[in-house]
C-alpha positions as CSV (number, residue, x, y, z in Angstrom):
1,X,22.8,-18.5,4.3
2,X,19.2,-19.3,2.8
3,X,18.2,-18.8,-0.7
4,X,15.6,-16.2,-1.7
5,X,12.7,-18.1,-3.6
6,X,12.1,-16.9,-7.2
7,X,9.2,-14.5,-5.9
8,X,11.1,-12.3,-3.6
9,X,14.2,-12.2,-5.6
10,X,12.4,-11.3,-8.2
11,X,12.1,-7.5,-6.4
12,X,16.0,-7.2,-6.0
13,X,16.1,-8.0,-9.6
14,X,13.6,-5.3,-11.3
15,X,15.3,-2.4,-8.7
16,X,16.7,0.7,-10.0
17,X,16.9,3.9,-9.3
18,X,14.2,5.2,-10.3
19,X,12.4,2.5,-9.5
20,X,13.1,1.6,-5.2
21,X,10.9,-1.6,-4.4
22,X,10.4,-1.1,-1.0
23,X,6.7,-1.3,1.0
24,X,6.5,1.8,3.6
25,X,4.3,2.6,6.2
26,X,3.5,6.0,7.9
27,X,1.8,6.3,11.1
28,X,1.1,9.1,13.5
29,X,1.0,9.3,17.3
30,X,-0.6,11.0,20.3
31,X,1.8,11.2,23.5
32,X,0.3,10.3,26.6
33,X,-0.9,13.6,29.2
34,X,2.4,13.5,31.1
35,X,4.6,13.3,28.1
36,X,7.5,15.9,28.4
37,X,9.4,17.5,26.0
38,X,12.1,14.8,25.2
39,X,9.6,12.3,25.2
40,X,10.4,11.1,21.3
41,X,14.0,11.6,22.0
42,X,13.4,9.2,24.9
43,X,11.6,6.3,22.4
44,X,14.5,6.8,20.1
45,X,17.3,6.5,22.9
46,X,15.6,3.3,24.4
47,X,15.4,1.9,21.0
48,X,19.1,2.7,20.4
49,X,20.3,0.0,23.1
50,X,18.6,-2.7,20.8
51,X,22.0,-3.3,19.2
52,X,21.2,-6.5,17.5
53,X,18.3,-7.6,15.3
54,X,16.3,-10.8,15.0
55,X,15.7,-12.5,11.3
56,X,14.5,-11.2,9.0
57,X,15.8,-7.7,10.1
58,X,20.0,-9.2,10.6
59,X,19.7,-10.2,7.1
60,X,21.3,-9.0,3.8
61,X,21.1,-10.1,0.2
62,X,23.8,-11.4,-1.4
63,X,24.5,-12.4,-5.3
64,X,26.4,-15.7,-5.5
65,X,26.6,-16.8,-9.1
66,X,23.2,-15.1,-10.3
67,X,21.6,-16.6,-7.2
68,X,20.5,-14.1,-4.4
69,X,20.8,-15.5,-0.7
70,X,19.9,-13.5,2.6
71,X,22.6,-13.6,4.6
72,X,23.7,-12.4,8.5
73,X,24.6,-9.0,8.8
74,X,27.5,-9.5,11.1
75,X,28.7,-5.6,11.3
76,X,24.8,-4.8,12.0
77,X,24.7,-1.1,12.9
78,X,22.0,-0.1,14.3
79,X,22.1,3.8,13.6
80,X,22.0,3.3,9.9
81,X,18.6,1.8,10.1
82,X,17.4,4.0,13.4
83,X,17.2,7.4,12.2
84,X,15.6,10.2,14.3
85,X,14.4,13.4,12.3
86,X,12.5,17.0,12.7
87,X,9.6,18.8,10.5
88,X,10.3,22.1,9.6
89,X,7.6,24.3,11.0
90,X,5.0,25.0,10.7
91,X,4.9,21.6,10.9
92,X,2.2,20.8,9.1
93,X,0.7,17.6,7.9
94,X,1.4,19.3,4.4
95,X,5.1,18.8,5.7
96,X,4.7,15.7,6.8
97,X,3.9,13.9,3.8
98,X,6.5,16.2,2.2
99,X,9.4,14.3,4.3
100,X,7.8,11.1,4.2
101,X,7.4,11.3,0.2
102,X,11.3,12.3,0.3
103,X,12.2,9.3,2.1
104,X,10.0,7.0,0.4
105,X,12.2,7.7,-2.9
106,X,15.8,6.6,-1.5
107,X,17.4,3.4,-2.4
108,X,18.8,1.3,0.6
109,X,22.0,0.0,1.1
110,X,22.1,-3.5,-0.5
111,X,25.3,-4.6,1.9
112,X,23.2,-4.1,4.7
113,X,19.6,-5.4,6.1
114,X,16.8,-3.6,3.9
115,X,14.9,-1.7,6.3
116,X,14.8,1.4,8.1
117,X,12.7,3.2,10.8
118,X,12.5,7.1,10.6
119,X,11.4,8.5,14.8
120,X,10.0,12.3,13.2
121,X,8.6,14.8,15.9
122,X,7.4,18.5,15.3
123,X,3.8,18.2,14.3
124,X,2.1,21.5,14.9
125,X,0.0,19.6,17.3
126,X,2.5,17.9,19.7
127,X,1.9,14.8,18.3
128,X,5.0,13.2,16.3
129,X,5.1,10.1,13.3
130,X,6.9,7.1,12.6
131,X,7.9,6.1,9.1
132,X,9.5,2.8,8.3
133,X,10.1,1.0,5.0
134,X,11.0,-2.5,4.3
135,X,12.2,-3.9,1.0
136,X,9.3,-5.8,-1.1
137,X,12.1,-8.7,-1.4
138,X,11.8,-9.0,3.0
139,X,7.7,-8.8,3.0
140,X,4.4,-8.2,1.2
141,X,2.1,-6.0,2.8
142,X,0.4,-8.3,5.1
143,X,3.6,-9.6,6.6
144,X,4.7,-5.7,6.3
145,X,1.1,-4.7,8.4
146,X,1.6,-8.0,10.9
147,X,5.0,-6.9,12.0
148,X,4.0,-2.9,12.8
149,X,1.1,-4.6,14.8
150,X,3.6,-6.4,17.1
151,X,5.5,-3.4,18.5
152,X,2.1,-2.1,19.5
153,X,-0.2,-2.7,22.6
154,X,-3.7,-2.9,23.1
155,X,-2.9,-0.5,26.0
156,X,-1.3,2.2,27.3
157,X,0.7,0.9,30.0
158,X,2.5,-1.8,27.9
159,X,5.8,-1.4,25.8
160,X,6.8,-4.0,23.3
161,X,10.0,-3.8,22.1
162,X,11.2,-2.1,18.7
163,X,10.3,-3.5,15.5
164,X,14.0,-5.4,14.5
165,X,14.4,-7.0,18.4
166,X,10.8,-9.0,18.0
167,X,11.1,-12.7,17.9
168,X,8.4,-12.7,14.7
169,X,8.3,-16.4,14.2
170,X,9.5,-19.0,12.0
171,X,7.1,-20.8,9.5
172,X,7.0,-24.3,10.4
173,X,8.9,-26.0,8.0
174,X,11.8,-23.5,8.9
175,X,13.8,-26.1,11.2
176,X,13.6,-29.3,8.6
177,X,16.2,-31.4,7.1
178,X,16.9,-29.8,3.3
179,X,15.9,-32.6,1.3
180,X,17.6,-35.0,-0.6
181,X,18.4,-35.4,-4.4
182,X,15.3,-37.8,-5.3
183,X,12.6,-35.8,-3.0
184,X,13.6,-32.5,-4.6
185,X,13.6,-33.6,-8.0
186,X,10.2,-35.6,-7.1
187,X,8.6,-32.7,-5.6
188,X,9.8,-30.2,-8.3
189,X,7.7,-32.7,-10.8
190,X,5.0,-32.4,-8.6
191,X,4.9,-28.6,-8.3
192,X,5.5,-28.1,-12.0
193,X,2.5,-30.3,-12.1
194,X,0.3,-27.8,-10.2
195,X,1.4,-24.7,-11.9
196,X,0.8,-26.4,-15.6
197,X,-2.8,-25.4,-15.9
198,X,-1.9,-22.3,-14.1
199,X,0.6,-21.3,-17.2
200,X,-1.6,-22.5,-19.3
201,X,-4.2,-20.0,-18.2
202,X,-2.4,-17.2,-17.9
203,X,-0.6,-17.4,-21.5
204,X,-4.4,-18.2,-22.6
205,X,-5.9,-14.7,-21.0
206,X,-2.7,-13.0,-22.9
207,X,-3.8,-14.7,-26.2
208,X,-7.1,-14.7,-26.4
209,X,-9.1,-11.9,-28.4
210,X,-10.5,-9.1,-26.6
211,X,-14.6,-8.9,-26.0
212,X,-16.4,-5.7,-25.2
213,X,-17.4,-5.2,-21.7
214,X,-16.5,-8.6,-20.7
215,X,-16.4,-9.2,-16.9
216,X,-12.8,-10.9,-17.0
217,X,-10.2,-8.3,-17.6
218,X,-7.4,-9.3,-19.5
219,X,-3.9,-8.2,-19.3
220,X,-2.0,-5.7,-22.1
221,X,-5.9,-4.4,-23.0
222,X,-5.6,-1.8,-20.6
223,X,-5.8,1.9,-22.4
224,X,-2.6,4.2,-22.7
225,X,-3.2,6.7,-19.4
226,X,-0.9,9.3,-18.5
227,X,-0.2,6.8,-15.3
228,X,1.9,4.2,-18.1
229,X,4.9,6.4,-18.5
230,X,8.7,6.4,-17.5
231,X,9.2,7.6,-13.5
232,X,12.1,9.5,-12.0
233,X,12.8,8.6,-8.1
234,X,11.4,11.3,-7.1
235,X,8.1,11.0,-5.0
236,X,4.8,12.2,-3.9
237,X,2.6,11.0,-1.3
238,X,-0.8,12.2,-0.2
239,X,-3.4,10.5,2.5
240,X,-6.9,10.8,3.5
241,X,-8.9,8.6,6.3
242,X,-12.3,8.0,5.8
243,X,-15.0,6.6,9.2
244,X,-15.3,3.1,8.0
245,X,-19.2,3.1,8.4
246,X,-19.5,5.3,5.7
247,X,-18.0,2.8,3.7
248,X,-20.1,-0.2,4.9
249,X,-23.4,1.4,4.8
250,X,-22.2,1.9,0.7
251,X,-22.0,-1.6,0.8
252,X,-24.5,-2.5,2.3
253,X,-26.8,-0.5,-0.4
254,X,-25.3,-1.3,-3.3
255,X,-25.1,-5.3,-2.0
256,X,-21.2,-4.7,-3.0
257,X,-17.9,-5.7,-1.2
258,X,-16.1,-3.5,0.8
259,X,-12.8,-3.8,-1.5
260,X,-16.3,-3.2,-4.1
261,X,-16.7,0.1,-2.4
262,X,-13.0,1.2,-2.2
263,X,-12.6,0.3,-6.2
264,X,-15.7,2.4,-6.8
265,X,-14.0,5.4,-4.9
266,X,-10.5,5.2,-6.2
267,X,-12.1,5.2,-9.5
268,X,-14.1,7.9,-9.4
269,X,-11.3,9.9,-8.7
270,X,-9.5,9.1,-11.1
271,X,-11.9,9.5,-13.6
272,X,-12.2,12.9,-12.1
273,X,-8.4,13.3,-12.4
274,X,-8.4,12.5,-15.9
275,X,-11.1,14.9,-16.8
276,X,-9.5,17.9,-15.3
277,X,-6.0,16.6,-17.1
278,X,-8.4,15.8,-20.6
279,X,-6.7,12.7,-20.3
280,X,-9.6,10.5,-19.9
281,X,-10.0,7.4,-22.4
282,X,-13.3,5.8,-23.9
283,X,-11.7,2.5,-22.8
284,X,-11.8,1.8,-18.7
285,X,-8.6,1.7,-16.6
286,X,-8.1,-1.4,-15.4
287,X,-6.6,-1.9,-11.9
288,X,-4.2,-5.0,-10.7
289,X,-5.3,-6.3,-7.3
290,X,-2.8,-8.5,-4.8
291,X,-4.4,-11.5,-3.7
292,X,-3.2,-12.5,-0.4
293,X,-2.0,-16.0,-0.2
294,X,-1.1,-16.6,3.6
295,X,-3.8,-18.6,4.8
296,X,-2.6,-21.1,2.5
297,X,0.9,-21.8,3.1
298,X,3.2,-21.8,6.0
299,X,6.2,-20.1,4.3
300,X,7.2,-17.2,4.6
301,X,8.2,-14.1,2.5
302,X,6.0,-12.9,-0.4
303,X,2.7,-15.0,-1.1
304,X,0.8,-12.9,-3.1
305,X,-1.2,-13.6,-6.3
306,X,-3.0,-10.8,-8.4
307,X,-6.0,-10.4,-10.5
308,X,-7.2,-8.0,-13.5
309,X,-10.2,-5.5,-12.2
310,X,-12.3,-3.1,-14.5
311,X,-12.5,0.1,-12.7
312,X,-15.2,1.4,-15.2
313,X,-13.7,4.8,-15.6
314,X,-15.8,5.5,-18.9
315,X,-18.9,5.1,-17.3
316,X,-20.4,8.3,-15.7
317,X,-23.0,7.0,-13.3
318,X,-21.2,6.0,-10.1
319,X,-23.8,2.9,-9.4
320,X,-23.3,1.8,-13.1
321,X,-20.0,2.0,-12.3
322,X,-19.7,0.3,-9.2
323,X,-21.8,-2.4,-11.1
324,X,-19.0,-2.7,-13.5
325,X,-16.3,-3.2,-10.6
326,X,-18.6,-5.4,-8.6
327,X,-19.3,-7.8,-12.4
328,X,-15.2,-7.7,-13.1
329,X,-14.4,-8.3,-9.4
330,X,-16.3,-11.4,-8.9
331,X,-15.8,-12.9,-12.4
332,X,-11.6,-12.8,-11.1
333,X,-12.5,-14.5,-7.9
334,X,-14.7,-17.2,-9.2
335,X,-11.6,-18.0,-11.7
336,X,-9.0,-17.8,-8.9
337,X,-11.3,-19.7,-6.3
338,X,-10.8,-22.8,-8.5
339,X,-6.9,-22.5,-8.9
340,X,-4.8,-24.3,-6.3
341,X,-1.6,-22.1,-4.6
342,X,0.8,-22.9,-7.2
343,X,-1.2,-22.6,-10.4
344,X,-1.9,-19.1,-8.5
345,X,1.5,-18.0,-8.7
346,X,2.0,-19.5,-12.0
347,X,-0.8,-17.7,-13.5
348,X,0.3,-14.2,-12.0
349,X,3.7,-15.0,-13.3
350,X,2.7,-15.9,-17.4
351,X,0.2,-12.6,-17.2
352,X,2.9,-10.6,-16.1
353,X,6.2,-12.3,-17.9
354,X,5.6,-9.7,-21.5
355,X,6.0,-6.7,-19.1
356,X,9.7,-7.2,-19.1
357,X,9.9,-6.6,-22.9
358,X,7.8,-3.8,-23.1
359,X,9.5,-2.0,-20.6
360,X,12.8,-2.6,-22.2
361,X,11.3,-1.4,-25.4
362,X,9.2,1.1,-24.4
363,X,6.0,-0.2,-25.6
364,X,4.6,-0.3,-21.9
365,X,3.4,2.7,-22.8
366,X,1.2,2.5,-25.6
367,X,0.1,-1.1,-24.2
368,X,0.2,-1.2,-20.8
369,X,-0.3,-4.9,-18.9
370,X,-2.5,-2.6,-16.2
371,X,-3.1,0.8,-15.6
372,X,-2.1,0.7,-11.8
373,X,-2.0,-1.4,-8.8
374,X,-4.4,-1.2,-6.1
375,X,-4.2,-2.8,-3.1
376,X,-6.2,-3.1,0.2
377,X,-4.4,-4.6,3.5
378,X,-6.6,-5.5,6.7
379,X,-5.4,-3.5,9.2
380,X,-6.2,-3.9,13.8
381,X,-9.4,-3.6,14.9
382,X,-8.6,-2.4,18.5
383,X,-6.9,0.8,19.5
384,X,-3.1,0.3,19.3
385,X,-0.3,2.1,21.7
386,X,3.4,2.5,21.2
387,X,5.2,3.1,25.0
388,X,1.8,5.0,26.0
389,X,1.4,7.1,22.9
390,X,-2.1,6.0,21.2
391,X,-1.8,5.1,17.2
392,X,-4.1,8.3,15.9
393,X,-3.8,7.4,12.2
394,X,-1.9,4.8,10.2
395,X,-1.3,5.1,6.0
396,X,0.3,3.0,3.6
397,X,3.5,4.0,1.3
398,X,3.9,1.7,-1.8
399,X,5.5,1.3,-4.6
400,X,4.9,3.1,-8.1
401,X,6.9,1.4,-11.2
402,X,8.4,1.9,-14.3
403,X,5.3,3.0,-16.7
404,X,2.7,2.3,-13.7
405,X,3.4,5.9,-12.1
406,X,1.0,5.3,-9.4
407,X,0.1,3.2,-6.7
408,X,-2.8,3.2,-4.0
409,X,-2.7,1.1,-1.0
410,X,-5.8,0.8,1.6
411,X,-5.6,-0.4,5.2
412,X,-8.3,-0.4,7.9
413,X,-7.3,0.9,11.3
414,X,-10.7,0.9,14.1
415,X,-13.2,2.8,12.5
416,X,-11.1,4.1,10.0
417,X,-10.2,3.2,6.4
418,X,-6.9,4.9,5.6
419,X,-6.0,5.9,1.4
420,X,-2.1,6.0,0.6
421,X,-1.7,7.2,-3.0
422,X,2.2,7.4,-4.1
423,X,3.4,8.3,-7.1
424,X,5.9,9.5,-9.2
425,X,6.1,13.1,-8.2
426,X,7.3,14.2,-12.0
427,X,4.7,11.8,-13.5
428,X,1.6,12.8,-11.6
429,X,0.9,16.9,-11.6
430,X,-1.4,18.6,-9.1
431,X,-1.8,14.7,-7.3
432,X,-3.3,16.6,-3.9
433,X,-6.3,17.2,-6.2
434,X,-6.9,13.2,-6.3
435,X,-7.8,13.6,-2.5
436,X,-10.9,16.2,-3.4
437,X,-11.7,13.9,-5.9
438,X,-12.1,11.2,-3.2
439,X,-13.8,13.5,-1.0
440,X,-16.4,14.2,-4.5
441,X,-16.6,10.0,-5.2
442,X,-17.8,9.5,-2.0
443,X,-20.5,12.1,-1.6
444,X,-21.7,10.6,-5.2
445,X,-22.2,7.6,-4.6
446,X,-24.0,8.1,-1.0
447,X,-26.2,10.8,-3.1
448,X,-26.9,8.1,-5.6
449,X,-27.8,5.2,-2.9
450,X,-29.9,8.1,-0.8
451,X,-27.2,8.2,1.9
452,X,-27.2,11.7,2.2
453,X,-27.6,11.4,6.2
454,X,-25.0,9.2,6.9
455,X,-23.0,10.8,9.9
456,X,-19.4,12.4,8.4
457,X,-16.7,13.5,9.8
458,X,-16.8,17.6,8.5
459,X,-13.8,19.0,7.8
460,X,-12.5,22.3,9.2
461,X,-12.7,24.0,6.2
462,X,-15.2,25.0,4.0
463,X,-16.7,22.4,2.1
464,X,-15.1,21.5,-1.2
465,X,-15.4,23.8,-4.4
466,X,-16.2,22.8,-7.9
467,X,-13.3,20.9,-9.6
468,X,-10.7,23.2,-11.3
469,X,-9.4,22.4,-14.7
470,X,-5.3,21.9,-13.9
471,X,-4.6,24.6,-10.9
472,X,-1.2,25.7,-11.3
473,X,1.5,24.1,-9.5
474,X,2.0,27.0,-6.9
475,X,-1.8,27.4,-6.2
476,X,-2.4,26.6,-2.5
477,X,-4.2,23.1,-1.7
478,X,-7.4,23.4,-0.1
479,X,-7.9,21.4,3.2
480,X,-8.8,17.7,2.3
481,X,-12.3,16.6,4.1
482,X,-13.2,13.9,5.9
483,X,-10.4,12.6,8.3
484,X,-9.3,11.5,11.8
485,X,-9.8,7.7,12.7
486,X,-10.7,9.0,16.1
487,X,-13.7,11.0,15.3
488,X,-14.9,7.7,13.7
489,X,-14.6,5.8,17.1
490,X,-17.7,5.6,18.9
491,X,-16.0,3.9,22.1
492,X,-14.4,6.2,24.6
493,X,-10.5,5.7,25.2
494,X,-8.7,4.8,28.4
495,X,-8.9,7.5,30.7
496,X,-4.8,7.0,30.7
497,X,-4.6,7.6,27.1
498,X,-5.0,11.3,25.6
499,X,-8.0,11.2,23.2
500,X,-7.2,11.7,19.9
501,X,-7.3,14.7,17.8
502,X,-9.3,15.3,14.3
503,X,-6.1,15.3,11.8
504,X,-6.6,18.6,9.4
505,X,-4.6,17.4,7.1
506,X,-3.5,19.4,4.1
507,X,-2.1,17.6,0.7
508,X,2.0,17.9,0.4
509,X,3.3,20.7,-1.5
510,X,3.3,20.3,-5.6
């Protein structure tokens, strides 16, 4: 039995209902040319004999005296956490996300290891998904993205073994004599050292009075959005891919990042959004970015930190406004550049500590800490394979809060850059729309930059009309634009591997 550290019990500890605190992860597959028809059942039987699971997949939590522990699952049972389902046809991508936004809004089973894997065949195409979520108290979404990429080959004639039967290593300092007495009382001086200046600064950026179109975004100045409200458990999930070059040779105009360039998108859709709800503010929404912190520990579970981002939503000129992002952005990063790991984690802690009380009291509302999180994950650079099948697509499910009703998660995959937005499926109407709205942000800002002829990936359909204000919730989705990873891909595939196919994509249902 090992204790959780504050962090990652701090995620069994905000769960409710409505409210699951699990990372996700949906990705879709191509069978190899001599696949037959039981192929998928045939993953899902193989996988079936791995009866036992390696940490952290054998462990539970466990509450002992207010104190959680993770724990050995010692009646582990492997078809709780192995599940193999069917679309219903058409069989769709529109029913795909469907299921997959269905699943996404289940609580696990706390008395047994917090993860499952969902095996789903009957895509239109013959090509079939996998959806697996983990609880946010196991991983963050690098450790999340590290572990899908180990069950993976870089070919098609390799199989790796299932996700839980993976020896996925042990930080360092996992085999180590606990401490005695003196040591842990000398190093908890030492770290409550480090994370002084850190608590310092983060009750400081609370405090201090707001100034207009400052760089440094503060927490609680973020603008009442119709994202801040209460959430059911109920939700939505919609995806688009975009070729990745489209997104460098953005940034390579605009002498912006490439997380820059996916702020700038993300917020010109929302602004968009906003506009067709009449729900956009004179005040900018303002975005909370995770901070990945693995490169500077050796521990495991979640090392994240976060910083405050002005996405510039009340500014109409997308290069203004990527300006804006670009200013906020790099202001946050100087600031966090000069903080050491635990003043880090401090920090992010003292900004975030008055959430608590204003959800309780409902005034996360009308002063929100942020307006939503916003996340980008590095995802493989090589073609990936999964017992021959080549990895088509990969997306990100997250997690949407309590009065933060929407979440978006990036990750690269090849040439692709893949947009998970989840949500609150109650909270956020007409939420297919946000992916036009992508499609209409980036065809801005390349207009603006003169990138106009930068090779796209057209989508089947006809290209997108003018924004709607609010289409009903039983008018029919128009087909999403630019998609397919593959299309994206200059390099040809093994000649063992079937090439992959343009995804046509269509929003879920409202």
């Amino acid at each position: 039995m090992k204790a959780m550290n504050l962090q990652d019990s701090m995620f069994l500890l905000i769960e409710q209902r409505q409210q699951p605190m699990h990372v996700g992860g949906m990705s879709i597959y191509t069978p190899p040319k001599d696949a037959g028809p039981d192929y998928v059942e045939n993953i899902y039987q193989s996988w079936r004999k791995h009866v036992s699971a390696n940490k952290p997949f054998n462990q539970r939590p466990v509450n002992k005296l207010g104190v959680w522990y993770w724990e050995e699952d010692t009646d582990f049972d492997i078809d709780y956490h192995l599940r193999h389902l069917a679309l219903p046809k058409p069989g769709r991508i529109r029913e795909l996300l469907a299921m997959v936004g269905r699943l996404h809004g289940t609580l696990m089973d706390r008395s047994r290891p917090l993860w499952e894997v969902s095996l789903i065949e009957g895509l239109a195409d013959g090509r079939f998904a996998i959806y697996s979520k983990m609880h946010h108290s196991m991983v963050d979404g690098v450790t999340a993205t590290k572990m899908a990429i180990n069950m993976h080959a870089f070919n098609a004639q390799e199989t790796k073994l299932p996700l839980w039967a993976q020896e996925h290593g042990r930080p360092a300092n996992s085999h180590r004599e606990a401490p005695g007495l003196l040591k842990q009382a000398t190093e908890a001086l030492h770290a409550g050292r480090e994370m002084l200046p850190g608590l310092v600064s983060g009750l400081w950026d609370i405090l201090r009075p707001a100034e207009a179109d400052a760089p440094l975004s503060q927490p609680f100045k973020a603008p009442p959005s119709p994202f801040n409200v209460p959430i059911t458990g109920s939700r939505r999930f919609v995806a688009q891919s975009y070729e990745l070059a489209r997104l460098k040779a953005i940034s390579k105009a605009a002498d912006a990042t490439l997380n820059d360039v996916v702020l700038a998108l993300c917020s010109g859709a929302l602004r968009r959004y906003l506009e067709e709800h009449n729900e956009l503010s004179e005040n900018s929404l303002i975005a909370m970015l995770p901070v990945s912190m693995h490169g500077e520990t050796d521990k495991g579970g979640n090392q994240v930190a976060t910083i405050l981002a002005n996405l510039a939503t009340n500014e109409r000129n997308p290069l203004k406004r990527l300006a804006r992002i670009v200013a906020s952005t790099s202001a946050a990063k100087e600031r966090m550049s000069k903080m050491v790991r635990l003043e880090k984690v401090a920090h992010t802690m003292m900004m975030m500590s008055p959430m608590l009380p204003g959800l309780v009291t409902g005034r996360a509302a009308t002063h929100p800490a942020f307006n939503l999180v916003i996340s980008n994950v590095p995802g493989p650079t090589r073609d990936m394979y999964l017992n021959g099948a080549h990895l088509d697509e990969s997306y990100p499910v997250s997690i949407p809060m309590e009065y933060q009703a929407m979440n978006i998660t990036v990750t690269s995959y090849v040439g692709a850059m893949a947009f998970g937005f989840t949500a609150c499926r109650r909270a956020v109407p007409n939420m297919q729309r946000l992916i036009d709205y992508l499609d209409q942000a980036f065809a801005e800002l390349e207009q603006a930059l003169g990138l106009t002829g930068t090779p796209q990936v057209q989508p089947k359909a006809a290209a997108p009309k003018p924004a709607r204000k609010a289409p009903a919730a039983s008018a029919k989705p128009k087909t999403p634009g630019k998609t397919a990873t593959g299309q994206a891909k200059p390099a040809t595939p093994p000649a063992t591997a079937k090439p992959r196919k343009p995804r046509t994509s269509k929003p879920a249902a409202s």
